[in-house]
C-alpha positions in Angstrom: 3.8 14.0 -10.9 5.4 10.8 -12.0 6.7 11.1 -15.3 4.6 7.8 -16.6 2.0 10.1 -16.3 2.6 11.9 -19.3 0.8 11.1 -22.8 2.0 11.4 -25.9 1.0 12.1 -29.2 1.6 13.1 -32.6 1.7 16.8 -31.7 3.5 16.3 -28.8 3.7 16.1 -24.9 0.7 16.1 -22.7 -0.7 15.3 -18.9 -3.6 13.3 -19.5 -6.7 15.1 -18.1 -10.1 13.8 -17.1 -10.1 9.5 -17.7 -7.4 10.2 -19.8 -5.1 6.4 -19.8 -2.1 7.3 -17.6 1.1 5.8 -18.3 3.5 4.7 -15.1 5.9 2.4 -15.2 5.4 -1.0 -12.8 8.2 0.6 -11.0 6.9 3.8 -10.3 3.6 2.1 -9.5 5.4 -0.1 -6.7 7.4 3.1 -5.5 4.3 5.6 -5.6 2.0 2.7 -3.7 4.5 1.4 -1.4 5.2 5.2 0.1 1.4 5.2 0.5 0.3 1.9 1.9 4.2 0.2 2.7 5.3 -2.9 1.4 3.9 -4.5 -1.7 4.6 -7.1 -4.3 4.8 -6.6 -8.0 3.1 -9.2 -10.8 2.6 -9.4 -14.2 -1.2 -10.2 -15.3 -0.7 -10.1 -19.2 1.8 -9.3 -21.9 0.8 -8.2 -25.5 -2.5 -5.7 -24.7 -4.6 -5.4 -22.0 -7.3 -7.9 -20.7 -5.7 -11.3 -21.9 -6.7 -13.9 -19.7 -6.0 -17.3 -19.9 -9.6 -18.0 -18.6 -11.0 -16.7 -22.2 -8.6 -19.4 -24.5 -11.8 -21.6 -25.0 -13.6 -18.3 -26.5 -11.3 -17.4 -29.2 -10.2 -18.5 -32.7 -6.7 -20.3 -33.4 -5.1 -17.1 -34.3 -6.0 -15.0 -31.1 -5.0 -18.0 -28.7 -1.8 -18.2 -29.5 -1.9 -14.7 -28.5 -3.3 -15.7 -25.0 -0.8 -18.9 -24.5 1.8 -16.5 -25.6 1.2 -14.4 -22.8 0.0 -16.7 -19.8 4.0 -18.0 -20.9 5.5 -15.5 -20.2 3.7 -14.6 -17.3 5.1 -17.4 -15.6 7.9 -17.3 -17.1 8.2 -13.7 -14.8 7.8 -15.3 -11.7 11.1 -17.1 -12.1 12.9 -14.1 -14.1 11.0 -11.1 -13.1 12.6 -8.0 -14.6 10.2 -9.5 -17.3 7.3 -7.9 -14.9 8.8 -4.5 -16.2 7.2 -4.9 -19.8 4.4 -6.3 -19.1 1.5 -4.4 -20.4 -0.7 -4.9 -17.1 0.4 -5.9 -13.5 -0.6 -6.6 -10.1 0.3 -4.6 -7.2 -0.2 -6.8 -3.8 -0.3 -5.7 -0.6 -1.1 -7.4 2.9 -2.8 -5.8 5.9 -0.5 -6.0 8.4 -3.4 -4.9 11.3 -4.6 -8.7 11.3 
């Protein structure tokens, strides 16, 4: 088992169980899937928690869209310097069918 699979808490060490949140890192995620399904690309979607889209800026108060812009920033800011993908907080994993 990967070891971004392993929770932690304030007692200790545990596998997550059940829908437990699994923890892998993006490069075990592009390792893990590319042994599987073969070559893949790695993205960042968002920085700072999960779910921040640039799509929902319009939705939000001053304070929380800074947030957002913050984020969609840096986002592109990985495609140019991408060991930033590795702390992003969500990412992508791409993959074309090669049976076209």
């Amino acid at each position: 088992m990967a070891s971004g699979s392993i929770n932690s808490t304030a007692g200790g060490i545990y596998e997550g169980e059940g829908f437990d949140v699994r923890y892998w890192t993006p490069s075990e995620l592009l390792k893990t899937f590319q042994d599987k399904f073969g070559p893949m690309t790695l993205s960042a979607d968002c920085y700072f928690g999960l779910g921040i889209q640039h799509s929902d800026v319009d939705l939000l108060p001053l304070k929380y869209r800074i947030v957002v812009h913050s984020s969609h920033l840096i986002r592109q800011l990985s495609k140019i310097v991408s060991p930033l993908i590795q702390v992003a907080d969500s990412v992508y994993l791409e993959s074309k069918n090669s049976k076209k």
